[in-house]
gemmi code that builds the backbone of each chain (N, CA, C; Angstrom):
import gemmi

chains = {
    "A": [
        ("UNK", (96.030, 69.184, 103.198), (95.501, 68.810, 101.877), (95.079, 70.062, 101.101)),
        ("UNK", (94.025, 70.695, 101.852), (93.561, 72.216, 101.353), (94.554, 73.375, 100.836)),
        ("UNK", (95.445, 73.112, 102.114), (96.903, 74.250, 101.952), (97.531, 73.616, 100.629)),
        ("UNK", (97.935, 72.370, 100.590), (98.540, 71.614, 99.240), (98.024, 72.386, 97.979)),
        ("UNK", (96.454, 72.173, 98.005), (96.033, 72.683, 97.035), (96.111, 73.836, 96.422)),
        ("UNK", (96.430, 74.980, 97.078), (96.721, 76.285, 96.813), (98.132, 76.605, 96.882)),
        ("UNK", (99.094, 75.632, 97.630), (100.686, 75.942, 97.112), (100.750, 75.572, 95.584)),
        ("UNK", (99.834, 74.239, 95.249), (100.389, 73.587, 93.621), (99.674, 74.658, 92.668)),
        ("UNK", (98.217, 75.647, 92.812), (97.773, 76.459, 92.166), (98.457, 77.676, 91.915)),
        ("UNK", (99.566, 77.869, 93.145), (100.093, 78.968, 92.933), (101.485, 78.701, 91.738)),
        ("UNK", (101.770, 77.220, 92.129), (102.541, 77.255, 90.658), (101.930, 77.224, 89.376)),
        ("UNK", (101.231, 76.647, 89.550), (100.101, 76.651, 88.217), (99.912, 77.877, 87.690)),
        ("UNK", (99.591, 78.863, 88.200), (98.966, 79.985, 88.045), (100.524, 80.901, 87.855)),
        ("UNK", (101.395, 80.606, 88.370), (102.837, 81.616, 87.917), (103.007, 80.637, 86.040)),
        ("UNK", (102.916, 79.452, 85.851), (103.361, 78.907, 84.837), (102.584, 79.738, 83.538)),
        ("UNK", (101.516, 79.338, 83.810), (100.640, 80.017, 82.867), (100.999, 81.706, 83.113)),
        ("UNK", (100.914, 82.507, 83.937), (101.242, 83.639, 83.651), (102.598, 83.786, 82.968)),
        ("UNK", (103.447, 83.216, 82.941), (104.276, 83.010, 82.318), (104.434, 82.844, 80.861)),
        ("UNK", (103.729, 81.932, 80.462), (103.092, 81.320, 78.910), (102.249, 82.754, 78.711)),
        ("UNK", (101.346, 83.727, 79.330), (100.790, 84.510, 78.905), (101.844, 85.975, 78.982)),
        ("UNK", (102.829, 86.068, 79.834), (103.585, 86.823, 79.166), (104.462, 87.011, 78.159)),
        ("UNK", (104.921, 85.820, 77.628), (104.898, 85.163, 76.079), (104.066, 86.652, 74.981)),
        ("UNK", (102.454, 85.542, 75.499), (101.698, 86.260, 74.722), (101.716, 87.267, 74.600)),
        ("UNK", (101.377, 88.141, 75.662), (101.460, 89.568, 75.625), (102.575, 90.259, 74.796)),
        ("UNK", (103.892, 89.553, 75.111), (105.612, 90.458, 73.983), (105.030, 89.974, 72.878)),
        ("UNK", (104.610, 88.801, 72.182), (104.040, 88.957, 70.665), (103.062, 90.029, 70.419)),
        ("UNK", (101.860, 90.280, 71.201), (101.011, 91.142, 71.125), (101.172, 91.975, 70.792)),
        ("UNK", (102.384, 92.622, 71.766), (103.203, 93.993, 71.882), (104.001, 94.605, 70.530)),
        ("UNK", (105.093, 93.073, 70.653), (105.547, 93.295, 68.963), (104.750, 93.558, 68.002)),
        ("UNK", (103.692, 92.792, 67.707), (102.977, 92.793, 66.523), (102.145, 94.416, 66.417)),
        ("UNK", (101.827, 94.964, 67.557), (101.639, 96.364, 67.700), (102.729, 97.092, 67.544)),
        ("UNK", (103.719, 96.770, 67.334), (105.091, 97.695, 66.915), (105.545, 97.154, 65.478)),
        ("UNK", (105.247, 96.764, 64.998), (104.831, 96.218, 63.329), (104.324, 96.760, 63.101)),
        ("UNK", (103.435, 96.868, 62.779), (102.392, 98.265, 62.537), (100.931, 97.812, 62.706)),
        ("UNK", (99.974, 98.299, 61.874), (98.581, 97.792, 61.786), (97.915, 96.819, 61.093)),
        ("UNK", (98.841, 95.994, 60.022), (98.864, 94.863, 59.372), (99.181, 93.781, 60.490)),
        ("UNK", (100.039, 94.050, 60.599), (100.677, 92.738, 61.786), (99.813, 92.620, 63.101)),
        ("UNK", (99.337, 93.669, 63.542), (98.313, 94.146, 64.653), (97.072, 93.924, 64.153)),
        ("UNK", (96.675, 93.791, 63.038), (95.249, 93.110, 62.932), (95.547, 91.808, 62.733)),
        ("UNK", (96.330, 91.439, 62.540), (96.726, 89.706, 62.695), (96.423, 89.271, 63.729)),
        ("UNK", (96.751, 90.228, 64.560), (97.039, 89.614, 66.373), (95.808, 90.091, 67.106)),
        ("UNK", (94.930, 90.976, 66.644), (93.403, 91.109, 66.801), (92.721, 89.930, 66.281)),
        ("UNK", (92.712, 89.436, 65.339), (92.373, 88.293, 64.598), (92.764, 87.139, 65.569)),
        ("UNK", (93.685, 86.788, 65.967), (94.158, 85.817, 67.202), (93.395, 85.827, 68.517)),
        ("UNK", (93.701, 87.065, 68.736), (93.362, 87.143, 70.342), (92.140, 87.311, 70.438)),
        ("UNK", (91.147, 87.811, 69.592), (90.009, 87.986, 69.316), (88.765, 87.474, 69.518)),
        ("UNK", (89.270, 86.015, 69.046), (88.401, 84.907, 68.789), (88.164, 84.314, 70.483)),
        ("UNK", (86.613, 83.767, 70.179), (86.350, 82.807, 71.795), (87.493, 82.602, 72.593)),
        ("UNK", (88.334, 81.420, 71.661), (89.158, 80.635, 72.673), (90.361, 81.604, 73.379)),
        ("UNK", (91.040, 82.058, 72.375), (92.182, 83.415, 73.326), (91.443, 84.190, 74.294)),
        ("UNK", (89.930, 84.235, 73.830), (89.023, 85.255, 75.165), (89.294, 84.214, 76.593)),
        ("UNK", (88.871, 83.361, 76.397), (89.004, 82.128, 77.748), (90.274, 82.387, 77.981)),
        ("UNK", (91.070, 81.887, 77.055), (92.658, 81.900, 78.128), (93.233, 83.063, 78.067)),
        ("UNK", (92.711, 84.124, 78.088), (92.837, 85.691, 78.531), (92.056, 85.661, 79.778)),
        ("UNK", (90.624, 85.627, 79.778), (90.137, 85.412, 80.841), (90.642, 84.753, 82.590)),
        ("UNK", (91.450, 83.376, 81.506), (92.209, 82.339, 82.702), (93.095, 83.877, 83.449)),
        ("UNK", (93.619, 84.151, 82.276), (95.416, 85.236, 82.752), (94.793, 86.125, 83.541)),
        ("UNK", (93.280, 86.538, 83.325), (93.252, 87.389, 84.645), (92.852, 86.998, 85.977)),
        ("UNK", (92.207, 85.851, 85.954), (92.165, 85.148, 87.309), (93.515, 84.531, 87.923)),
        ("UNK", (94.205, 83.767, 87.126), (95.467, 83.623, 87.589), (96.311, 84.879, 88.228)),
        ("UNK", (96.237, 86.073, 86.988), (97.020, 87.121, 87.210), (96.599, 87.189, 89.027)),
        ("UNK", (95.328, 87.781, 89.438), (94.884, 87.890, 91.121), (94.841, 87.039, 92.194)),
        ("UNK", (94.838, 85.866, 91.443), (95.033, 84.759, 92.305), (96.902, 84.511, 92.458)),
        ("UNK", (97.726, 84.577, 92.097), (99.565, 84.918, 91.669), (99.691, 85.891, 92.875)),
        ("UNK", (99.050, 86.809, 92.502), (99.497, 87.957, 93.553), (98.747, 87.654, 95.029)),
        ("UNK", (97.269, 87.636, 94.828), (97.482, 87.408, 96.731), (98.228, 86.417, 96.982)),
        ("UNK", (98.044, 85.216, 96.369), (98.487, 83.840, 96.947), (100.248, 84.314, 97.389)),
        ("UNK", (100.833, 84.964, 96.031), (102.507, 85.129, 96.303), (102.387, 86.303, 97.814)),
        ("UNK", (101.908, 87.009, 97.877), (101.967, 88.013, 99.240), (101.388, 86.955, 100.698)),
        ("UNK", (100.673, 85.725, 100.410), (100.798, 85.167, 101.464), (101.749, 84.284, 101.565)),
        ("UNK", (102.619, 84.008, 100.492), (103.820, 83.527, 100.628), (105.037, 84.589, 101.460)),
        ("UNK", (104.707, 85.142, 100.973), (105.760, 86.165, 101.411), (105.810, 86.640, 102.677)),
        ("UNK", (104.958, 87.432, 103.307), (103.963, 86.774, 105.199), (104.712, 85.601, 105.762)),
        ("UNK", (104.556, 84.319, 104.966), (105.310, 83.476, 105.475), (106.765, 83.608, 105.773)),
        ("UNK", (107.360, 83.989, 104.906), (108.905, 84.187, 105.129), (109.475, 84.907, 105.851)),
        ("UNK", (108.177, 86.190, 105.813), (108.786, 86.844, 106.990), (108.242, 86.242, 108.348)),
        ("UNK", (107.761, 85.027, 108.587), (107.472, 84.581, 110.093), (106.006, 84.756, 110.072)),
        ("UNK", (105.063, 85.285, 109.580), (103.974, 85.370, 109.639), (103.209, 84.684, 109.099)),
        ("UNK", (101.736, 83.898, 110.132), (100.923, 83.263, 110.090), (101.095, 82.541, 109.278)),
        ("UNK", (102.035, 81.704, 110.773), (102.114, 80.368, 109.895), (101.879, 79.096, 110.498)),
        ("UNK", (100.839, 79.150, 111.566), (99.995, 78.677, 112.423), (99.026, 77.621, 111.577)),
        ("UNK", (98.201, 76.885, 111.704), (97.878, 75.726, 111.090), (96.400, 76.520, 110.841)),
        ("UNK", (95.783, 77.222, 111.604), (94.482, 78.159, 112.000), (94.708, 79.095, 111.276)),
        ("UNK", (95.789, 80.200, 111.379), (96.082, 81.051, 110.338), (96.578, 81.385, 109.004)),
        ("UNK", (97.025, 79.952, 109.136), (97.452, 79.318, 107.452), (95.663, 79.676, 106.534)),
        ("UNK", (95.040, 78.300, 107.152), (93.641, 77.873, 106.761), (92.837, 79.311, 106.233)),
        ("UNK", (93.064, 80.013, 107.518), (92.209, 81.426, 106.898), (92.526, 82.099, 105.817)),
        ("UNK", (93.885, 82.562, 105.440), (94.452, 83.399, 104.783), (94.299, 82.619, 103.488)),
        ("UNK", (94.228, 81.447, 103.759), (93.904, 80.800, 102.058), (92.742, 81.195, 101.953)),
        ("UNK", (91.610, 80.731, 102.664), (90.504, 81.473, 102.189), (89.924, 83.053, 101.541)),
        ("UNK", (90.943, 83.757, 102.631), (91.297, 85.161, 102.050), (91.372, 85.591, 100.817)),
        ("UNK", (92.715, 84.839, 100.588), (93.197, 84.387, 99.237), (92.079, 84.475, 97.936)),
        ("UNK", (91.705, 83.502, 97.957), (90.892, 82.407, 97.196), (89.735, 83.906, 97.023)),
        ("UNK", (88.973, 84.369, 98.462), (87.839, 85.372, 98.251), (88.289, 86.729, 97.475)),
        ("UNK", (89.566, 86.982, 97.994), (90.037, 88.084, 97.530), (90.060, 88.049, 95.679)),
        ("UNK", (90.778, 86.846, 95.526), (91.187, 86.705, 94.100), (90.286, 86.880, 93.064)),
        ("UNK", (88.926, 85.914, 93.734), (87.558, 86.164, 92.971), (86.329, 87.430, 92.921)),
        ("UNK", (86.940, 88.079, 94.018), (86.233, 89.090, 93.726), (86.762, 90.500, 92.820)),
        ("UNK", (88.546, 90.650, 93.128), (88.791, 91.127, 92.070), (88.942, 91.064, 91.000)),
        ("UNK", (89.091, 89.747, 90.387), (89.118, 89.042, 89.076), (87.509, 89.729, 88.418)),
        ("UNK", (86.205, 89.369, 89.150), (84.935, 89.451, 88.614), (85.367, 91.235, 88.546)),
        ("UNK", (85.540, 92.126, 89.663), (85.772, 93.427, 89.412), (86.008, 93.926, 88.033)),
        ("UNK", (87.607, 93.349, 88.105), (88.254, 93.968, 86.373), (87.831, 93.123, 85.330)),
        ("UNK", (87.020, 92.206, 85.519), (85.965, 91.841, 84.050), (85.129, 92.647, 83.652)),
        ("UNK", (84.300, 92.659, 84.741), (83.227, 93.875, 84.806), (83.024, 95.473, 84.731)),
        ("UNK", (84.531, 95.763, 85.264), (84.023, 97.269, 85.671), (86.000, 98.016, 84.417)),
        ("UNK", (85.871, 97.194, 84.146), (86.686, 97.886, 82.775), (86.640, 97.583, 81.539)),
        ("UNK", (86.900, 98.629, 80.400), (86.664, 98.291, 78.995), (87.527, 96.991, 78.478)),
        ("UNK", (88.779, 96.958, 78.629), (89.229, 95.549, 78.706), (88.686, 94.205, 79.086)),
        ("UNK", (88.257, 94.607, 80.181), (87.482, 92.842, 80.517), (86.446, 93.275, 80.295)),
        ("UNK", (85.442, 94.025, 80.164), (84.116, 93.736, 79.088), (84.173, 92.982, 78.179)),
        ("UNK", (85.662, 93.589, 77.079), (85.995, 92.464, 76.001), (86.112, 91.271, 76.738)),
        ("UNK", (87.052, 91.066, 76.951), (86.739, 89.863, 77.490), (85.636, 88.730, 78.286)),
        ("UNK", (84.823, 89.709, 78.367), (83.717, 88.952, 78.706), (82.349, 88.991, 77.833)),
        ("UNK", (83.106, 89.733, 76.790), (82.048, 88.993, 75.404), (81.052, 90.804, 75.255)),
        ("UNK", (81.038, 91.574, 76.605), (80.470, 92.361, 75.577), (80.825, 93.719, 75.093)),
        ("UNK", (80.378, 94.958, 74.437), (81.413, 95.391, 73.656), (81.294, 96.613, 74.714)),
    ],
    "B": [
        ("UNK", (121.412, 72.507, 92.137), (121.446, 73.559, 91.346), (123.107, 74.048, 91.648)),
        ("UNK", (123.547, 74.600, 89.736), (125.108, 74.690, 89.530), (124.876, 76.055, 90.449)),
        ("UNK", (126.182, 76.443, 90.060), (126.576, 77.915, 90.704), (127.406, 77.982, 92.262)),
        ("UNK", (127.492, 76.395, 92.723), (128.261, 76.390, 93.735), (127.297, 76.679, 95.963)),
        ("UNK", (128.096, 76.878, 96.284), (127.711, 77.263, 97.679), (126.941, 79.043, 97.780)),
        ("UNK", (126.129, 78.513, 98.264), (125.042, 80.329, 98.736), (124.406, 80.415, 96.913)),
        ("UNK", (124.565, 79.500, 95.995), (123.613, 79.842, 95.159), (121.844, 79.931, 94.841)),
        ("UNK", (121.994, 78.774, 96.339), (120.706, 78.582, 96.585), (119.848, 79.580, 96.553)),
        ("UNK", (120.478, 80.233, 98.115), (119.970, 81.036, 99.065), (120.117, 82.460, 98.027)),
        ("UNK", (120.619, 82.803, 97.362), (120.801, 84.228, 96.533), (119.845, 84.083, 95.942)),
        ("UNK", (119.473, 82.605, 94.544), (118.440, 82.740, 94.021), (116.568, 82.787, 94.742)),
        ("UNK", (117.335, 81.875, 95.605), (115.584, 82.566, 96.963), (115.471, 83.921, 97.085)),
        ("UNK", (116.653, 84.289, 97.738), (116.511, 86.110, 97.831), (115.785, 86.722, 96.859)),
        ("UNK", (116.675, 86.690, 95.668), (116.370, 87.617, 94.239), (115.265, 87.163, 94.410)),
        ("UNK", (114.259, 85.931, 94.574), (113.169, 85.671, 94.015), (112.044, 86.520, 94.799)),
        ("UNK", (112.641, 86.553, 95.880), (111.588, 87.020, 96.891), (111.432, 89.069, 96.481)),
        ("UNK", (112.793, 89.474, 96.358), (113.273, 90.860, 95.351), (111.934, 90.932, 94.392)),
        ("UNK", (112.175, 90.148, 93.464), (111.189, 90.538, 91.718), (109.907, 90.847, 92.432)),
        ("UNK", (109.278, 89.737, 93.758), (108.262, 89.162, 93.778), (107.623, 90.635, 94.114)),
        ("UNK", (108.371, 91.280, 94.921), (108.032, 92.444, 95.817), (108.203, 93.426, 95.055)),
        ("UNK", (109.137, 93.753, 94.011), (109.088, 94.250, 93.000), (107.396, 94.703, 92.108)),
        ("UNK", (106.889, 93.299, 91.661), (106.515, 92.733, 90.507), (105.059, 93.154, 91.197)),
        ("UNK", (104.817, 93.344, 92.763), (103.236, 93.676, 93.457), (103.026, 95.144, 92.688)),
        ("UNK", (103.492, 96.175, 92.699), (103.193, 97.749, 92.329), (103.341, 97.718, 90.594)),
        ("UNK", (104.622, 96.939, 90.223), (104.640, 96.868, 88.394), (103.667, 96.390, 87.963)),
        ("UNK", (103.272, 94.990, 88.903), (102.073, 94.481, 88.529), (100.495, 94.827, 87.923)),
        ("UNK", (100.726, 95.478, 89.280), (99.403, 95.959, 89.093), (99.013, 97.756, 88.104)),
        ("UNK", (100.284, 98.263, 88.100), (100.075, 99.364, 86.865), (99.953, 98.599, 85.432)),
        ("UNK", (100.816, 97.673, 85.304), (100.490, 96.964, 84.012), (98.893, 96.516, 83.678)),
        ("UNK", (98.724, 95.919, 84.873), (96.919, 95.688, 84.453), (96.270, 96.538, 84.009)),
        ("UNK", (96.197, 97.483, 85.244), (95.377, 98.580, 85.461), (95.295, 99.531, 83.890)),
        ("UNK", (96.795, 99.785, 83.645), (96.951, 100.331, 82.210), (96.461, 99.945, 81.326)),
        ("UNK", (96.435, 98.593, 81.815), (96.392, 97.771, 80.023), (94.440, 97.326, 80.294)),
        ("UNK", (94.037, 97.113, 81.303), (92.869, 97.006, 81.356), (91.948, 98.467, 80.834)),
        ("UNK", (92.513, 99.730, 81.280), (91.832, 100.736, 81.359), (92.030, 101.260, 79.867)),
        ("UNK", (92.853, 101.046, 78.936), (92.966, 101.538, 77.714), (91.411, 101.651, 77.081)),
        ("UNK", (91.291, 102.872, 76.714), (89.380, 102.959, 76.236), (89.260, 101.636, 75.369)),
        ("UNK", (90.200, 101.841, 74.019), (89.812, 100.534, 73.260), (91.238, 99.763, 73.019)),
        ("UNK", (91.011, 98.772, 72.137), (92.197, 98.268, 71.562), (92.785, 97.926, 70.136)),
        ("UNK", (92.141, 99.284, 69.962), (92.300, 99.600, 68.610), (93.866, 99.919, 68.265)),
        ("UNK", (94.719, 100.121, 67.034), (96.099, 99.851, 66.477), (96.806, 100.880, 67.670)),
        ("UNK", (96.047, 102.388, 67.373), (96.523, 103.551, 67.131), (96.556, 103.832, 69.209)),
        ("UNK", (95.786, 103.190, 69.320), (95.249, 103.334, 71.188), (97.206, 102.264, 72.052)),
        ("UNK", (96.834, 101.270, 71.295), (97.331, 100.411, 71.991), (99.074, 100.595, 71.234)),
        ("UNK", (99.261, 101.380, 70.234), (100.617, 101.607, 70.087), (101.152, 103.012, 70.450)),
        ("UNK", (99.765, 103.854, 71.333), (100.155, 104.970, 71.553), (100.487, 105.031, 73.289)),
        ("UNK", (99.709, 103.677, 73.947), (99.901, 103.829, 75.142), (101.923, 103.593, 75.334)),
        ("UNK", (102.682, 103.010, 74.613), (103.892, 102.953, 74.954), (104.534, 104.011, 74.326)),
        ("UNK", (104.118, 104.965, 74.018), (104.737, 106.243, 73.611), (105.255, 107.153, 74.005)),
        ("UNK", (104.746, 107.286, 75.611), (104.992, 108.243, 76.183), (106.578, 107.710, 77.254)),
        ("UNK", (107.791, 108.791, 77.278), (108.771, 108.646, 78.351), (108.612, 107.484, 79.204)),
        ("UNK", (107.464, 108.175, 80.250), (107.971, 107.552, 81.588), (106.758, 106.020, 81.176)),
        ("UNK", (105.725, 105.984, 80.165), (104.926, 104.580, 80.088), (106.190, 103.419, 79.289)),
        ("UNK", (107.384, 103.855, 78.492), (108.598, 103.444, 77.846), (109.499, 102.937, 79.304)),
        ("UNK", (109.474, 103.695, 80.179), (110.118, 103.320, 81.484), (109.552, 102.201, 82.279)),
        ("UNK", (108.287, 102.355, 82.135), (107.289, 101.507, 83.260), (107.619, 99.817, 82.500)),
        ("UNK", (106.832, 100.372, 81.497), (106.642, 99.188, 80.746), (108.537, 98.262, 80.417)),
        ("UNK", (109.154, 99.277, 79.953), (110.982, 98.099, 80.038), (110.741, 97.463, 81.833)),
        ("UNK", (110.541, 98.256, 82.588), (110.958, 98.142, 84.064), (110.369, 96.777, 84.364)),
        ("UNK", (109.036, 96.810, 84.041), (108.325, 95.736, 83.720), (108.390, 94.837, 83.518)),
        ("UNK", (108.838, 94.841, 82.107), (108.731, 93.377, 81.796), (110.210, 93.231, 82.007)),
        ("UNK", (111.146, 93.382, 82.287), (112.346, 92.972, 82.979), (112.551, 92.281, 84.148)),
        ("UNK", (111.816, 92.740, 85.498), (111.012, 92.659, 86.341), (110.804, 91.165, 86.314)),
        ("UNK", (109.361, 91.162, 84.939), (108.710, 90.145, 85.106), (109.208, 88.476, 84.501)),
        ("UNK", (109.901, 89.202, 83.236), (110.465, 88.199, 82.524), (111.943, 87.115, 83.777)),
        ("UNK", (112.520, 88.200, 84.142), (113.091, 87.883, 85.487), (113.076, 86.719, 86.621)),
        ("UNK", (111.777, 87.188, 86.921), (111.056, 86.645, 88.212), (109.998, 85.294, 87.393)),
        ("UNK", (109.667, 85.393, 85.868), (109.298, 84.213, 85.581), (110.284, 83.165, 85.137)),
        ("UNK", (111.518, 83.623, 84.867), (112.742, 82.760, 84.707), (113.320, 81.895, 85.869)),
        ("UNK", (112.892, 82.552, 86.800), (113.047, 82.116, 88.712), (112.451, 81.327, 88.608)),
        ("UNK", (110.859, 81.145, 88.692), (109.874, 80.165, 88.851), (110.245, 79.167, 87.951)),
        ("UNK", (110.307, 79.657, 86.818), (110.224, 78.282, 85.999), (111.549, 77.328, 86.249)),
        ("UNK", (112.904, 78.158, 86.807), (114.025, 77.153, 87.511), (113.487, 76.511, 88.249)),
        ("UNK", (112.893, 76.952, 89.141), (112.419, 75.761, 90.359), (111.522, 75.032, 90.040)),
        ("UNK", (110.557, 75.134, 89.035), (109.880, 74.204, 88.767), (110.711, 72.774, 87.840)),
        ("UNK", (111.611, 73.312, 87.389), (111.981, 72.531, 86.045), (112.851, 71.521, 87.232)),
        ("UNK", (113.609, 72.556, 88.324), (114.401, 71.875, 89.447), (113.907, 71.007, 90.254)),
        ("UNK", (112.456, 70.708, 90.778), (111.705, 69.748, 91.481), (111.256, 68.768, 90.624)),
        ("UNK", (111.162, 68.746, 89.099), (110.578, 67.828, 88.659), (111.648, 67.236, 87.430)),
        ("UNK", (112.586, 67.733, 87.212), (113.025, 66.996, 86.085), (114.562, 66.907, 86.214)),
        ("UNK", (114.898, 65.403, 86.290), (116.346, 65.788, 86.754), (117.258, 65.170, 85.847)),
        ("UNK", (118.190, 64.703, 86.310), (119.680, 64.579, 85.546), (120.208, 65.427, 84.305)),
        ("UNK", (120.829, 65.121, 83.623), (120.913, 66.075, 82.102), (120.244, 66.967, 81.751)),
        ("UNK", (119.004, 65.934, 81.323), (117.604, 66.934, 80.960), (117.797, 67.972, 81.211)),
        ("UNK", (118.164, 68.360, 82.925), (117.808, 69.268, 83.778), (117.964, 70.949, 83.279)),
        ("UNK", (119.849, 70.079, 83.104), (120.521, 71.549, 82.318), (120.150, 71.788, 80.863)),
        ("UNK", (119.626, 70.994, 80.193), (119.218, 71.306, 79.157), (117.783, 72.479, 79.502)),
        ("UNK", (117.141, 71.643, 79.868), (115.753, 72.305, 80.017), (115.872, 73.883, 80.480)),
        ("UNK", (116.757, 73.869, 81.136), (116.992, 75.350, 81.882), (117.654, 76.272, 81.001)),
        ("UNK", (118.561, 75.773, 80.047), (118.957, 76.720, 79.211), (118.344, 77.041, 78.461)),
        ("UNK", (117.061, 76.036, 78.055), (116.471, 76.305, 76.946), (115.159, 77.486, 77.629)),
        ("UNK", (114.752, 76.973, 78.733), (114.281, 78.095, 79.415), (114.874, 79.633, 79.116)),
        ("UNK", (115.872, 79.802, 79.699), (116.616, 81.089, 79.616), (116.540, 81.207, 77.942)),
        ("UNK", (117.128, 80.685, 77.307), (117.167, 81.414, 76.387), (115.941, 81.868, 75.474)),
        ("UNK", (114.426, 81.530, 75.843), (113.368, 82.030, 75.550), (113.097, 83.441, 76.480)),
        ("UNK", (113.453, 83.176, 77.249), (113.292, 84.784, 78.449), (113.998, 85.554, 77.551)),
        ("UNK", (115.308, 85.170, 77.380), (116.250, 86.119, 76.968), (115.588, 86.862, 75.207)),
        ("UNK", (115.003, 85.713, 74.288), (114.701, 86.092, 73.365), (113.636, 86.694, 74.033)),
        ("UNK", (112.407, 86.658, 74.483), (111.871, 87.410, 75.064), (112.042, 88.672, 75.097)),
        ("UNK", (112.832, 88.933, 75.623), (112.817, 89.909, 76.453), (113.680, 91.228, 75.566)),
        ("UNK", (114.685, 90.704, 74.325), (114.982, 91.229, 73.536), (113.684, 91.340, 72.369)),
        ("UNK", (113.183, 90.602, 71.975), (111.892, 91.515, 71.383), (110.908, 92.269, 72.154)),
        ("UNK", (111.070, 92.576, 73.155), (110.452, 93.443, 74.093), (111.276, 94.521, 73.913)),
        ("UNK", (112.338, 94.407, 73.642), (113.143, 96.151, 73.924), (112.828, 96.623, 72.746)),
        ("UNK", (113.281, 95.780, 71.586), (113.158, 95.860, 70.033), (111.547, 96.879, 70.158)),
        ("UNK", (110.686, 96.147, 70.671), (109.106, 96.406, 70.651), (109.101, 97.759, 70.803)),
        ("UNK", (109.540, 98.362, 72.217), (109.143, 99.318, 73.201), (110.281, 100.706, 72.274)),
        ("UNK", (111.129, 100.105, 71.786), (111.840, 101.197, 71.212), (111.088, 101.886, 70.028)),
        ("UNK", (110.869, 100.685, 68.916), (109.644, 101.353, 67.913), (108.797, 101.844, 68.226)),
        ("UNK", (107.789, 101.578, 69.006), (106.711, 102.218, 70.312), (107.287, 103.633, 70.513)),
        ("UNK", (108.378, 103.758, 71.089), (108.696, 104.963, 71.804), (109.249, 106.198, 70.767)),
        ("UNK", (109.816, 105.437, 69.589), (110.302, 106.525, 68.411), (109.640, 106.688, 67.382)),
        ("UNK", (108.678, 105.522, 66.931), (107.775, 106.049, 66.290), (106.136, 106.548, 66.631)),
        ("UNK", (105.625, 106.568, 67.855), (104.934, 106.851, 68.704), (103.299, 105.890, 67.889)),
        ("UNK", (102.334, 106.526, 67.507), (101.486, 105.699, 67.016), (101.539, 105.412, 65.349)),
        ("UNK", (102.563, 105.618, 64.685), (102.666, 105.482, 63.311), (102.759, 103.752, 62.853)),
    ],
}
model = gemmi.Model(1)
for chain_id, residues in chains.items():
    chain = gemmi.Chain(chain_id)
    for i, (resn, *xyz) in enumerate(residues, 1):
        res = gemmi.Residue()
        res.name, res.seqid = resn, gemmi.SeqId(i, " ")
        for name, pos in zip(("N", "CA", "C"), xyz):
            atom = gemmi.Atom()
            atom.name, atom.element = name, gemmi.Element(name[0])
            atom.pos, atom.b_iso = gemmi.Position(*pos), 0.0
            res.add_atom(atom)
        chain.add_residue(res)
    model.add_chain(chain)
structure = gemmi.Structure()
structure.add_model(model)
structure.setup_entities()
């Protein structure tokens, strides 16, 4: 059930990174437009709600990657024991949240994103 | 899924390729894009200016756009079938593909006109 839960998050979490790499090539473009078009997209991304689902993209983003490297363990034959499954999700899950809180906190990027300047 | 016999198993491969790929691209993309001092015009159109950040960054999102075109086959492939199916998938691809061409478009202005 538990394991379920973190195979369907890991699609979850590739979908949306997905939808947010979207975002990011507009971002990008609109920074290759120049500084008109780029304060547009400051103006967008700026606001509360793009902060949250920026926020989401970086928890997803850490949670994508361990979760996909314990996929990958798997394929190659590794721990894939019912005991060693269980743990490595937890792993997972601890790992994801503590680097997620990391790069909120301890870079100028996710400061923004976490509201302060 | 079209493409015949061993199409399966190739698109598993490749997927498992990007995935392993996409751990080291991955994480310079953050890291870069997190660590930029600000995100001001001149910051954030100067970080793709340089050679090898023009390299990282195409490698990148090629990479990524790639390996999210993978996922989203198999997702579209477990849940939505008959016709639809092939519809949905092309229409998939051909957002990657636009994608991914305003990404070059992007990274080229980036790279020749540097922060102007």
């Amino acid at each position: 059930m538990y394991t379920m839960v973190l195979s369907i998050l890991h699609r979850l979490s590739g979908l949306y990174l997905s939808a947010c790499g979207f975002l990011f090539i507009g971002w990008i473009s609109a920074a290759a437009l120049g500084p008109d078009a780029y304060a547009c997209a400051t103006g967008f991304f700026g606001g509360l709600p793009m902060r949250i689902v920026l926020t989401g993209a970086l928890a997803a983003f850490w949670y994508h990657l361990f979760a996909g490297m314990r996929h990958l363990a798997w394929d190659a034959g590794l721990g894939f024991e019912k005991k060693a499954a269980r743990r490595s999700g937890v792993l997972v899950v601890v790992l994801a949240a503590a680097a997620c809180a990391a790069t909120l906190l301890l870079t100028p990027a996710g400061r923004f994103l976490a509201g302060s300047p | 899924m079209s493409g015949g016999p061993g199409s399966a198993s190739r698109h598993w491969r490749n997927q498992r390729v990007t995935s392993i790929a996409l751990l080291p691209l991955g994480l310079w993309f953050l890291f870069s894009l997190l660590g930029q001092p600000t995100l001001d015009h001149a910051v954030v159109a100067g970080w793709f200016a340089k050679p090898l950040q023009t390299l990282l960054g195409a490698l990148f999102g090629t990479v990524l756009l790639w390996h999210s075109m993978q996922g989203v086959q198999v997702v579209i492939e477990d849940y939505v079938g008959g016709s639809l199916r092939t519809l949905c998938i092309a229409f998939a691809r051909l957002l990657h593909l636009a994608a991914a061409f305003a990404l070059a478009l992007a990274l080229a202005k980036l790279a020749i006109g540097g922060a102007a």
